[in-house]
C-alpha positions as CSV (number, residue, x, y, z in Angstrom):
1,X,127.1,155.2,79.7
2,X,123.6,156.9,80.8
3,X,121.5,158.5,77.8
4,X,121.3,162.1,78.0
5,X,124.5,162.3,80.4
6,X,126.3,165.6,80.1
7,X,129.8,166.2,80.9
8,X,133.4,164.3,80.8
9,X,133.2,160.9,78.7
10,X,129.6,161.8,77.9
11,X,128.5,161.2,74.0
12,X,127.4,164.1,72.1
13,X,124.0,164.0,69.9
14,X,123.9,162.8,66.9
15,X,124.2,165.6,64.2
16,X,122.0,165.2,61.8
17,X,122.2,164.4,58.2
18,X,122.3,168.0,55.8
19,X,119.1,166.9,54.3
20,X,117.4,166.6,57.5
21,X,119.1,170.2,58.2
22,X,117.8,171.4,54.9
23,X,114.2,170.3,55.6
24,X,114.2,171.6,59.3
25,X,115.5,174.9,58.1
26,X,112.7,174.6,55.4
27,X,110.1,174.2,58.2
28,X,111.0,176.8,60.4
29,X,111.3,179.3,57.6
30,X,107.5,178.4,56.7
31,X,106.6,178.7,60.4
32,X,108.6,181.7,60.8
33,X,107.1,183.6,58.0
34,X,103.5,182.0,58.7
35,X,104.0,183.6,62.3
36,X,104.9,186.8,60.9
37,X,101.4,186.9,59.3
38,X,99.1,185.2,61.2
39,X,100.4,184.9,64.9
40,X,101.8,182.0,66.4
41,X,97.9,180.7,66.6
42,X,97.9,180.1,62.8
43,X,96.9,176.7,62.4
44,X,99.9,173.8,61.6
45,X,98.0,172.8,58.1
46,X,98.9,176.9,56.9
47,X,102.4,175.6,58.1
48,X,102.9,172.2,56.0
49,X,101.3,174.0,53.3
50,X,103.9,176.9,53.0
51,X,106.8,174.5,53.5
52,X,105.6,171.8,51.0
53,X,105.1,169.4,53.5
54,X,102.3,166.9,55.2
55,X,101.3,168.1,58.6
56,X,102.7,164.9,60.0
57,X,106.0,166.1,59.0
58,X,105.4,169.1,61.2
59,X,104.6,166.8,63.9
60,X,107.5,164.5,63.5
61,X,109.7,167.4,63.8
62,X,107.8,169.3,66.3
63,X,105.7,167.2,68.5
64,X,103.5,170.0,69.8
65,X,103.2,174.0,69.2
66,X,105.2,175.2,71.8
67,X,108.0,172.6,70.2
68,X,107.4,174.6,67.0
69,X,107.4,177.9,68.4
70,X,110.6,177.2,70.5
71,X,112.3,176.0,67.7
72,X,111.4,178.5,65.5
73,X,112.6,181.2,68.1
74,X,115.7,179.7,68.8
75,X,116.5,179.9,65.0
76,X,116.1,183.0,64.6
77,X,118.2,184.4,67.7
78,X,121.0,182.2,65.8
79,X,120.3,183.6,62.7
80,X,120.7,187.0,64.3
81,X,123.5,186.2,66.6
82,X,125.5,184.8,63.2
83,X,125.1,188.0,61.3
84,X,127.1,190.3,63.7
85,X,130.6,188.7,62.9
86,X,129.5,188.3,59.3
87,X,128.2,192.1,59.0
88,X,131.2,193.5,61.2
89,X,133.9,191.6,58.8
90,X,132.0,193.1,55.6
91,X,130.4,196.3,56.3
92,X,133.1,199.7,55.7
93,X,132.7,200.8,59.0
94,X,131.9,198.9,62.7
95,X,128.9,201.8,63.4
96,X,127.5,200.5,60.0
97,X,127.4,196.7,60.6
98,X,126.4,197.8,64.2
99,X,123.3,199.6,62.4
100,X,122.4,197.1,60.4
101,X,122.8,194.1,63.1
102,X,120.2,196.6,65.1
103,X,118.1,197.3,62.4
104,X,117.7,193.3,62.0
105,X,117.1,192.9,65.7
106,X,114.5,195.4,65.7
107,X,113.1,193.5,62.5
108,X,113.1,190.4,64.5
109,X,111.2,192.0,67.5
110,X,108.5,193.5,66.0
111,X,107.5,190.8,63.8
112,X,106.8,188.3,66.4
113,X,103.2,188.8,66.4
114,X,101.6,187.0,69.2
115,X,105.2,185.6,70.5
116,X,105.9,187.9,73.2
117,X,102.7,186.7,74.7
118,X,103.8,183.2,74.8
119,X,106.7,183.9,76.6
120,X,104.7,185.5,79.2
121,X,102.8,182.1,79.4
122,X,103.2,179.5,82.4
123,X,104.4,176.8,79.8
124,X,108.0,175.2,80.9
125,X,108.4,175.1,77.3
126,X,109.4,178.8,77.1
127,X,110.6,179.5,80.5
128,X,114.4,179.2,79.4
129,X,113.7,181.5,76.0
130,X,114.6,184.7,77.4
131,X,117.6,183.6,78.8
132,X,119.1,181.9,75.5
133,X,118.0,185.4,74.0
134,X,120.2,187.0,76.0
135,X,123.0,184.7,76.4
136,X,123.4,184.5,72.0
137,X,122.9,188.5,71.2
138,X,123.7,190.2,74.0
139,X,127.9,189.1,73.2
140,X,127.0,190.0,69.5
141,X,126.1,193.4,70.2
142,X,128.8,193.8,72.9
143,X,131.4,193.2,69.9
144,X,129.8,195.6,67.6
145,X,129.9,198.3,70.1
146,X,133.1,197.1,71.2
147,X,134.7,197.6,67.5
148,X,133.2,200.8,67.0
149,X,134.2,201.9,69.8
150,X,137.4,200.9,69.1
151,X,137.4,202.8,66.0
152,X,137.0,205.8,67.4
153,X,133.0,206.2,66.2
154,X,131.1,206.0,69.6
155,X,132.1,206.5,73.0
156,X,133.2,203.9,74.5
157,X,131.8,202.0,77.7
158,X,128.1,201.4,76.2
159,X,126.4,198.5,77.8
160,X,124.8,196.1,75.3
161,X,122.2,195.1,77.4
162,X,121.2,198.6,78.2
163,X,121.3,199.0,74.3
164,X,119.4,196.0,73.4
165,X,116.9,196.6,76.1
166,X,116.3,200.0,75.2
167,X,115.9,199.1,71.4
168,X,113.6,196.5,72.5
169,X,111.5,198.8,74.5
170,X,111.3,201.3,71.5
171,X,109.5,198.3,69.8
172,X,106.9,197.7,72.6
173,X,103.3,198.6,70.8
174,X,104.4,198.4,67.2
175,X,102.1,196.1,65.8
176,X,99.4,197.9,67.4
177,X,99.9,201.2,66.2
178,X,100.0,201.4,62.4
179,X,101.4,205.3,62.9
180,X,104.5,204.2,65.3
181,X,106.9,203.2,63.4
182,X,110.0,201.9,66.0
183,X,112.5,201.8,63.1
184,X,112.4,205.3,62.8
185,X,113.4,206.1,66.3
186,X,115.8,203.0,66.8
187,X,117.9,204.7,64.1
188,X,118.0,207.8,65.4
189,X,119.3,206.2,68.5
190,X,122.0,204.1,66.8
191,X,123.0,207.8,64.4
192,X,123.2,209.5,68.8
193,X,125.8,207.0,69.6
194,X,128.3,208.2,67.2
195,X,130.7,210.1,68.3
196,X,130.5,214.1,66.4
């Protein structure tokens, strides 16, 4: 059997050991949150330091910075893309978990200082990002208009691209204007979709 091949018969990758879960999580957390207040720019020693770690660890993990960034990215879409069926099952109403799923999608948005940059950049690293963004939240918030929908609290038929996108374009300019504040305005969209 080939290494790497994909489809019928083909072996599927090792999972890793929880530990090694544990510690990646660890990682990303400090890079996410590092990020968050420095840019994606901050240098990999602010990194190892946050997550308790020697910068080789980093390394090991995350051979270069657009590894890193990538991988820090891609957690956070899952994070985001887990919480819908988790907020939908608790919350008392579907228009409530839908808020709060948006309100932590905006959250993620408009604290990637420096990311959306990146993904503008030529680097095949991050080429296939916006694409996996899509693909993972784009269902999520499909089903959390869909069930409010379904409850009778919005209208029914709303496109969650054209929701996600237009959340997403409310966030545009944030972080460059202390006097904007997108949260503001993303929840009176969410409170316009009810249905009065």
């Amino acid at each position: 059997m080939v290494v790497g091949a994909s489809g019928p018969g083909a072996a599927a990758p090792p999972r890793k050991r929880a530990d090694a879960r544990r510690n990646e999580a660890t990682l990303l957390d400090a890079a996410a949150a590092a990020f968050v207040e420095s840019g994606v720019n901050v240098p990999v020693r602010e990194i190892a330091a946050r997550a308790g770690v020697g910068v080789g660890t980093i390394y090991r993990h995350f051979p270069t910075r657009a590894d890193l960034i990538v991988a820090v990215y891609r957690y956070q879409v899952e994070a985001c893309a887990e919480a819908g069926p988790v907020l939908l099952a608790q919350a008392d109403t579907p228009h409530h978990a839908l808020a709060r799923w948006i309100g932590m999608f905006v959250d993620f948005l408009v604290t990637k200082h420096g990311l959306a940059e990146v993904l503008r950049s030529d680097d095949a690293a991050f080429q296939t990002l916006h694409a996996y963004f899509i693909d993972r939240l784009v269902p999520v918030a499909k089903q959390l208009l869909d069930a409010a929908a379904a409850a009778g609290e919005i209208r029914p038929g709303l496109d969650a691209y054209e929701l996600l996108r237009g959340v997403g374009n409310l966030c545009v300019g944030a972080a460059s204007d202390p006097r904007y504040n997108p949260r503001h305005l993303v929840e009176l969209l969410i409170a316009g979709l009810r249905i009065q």
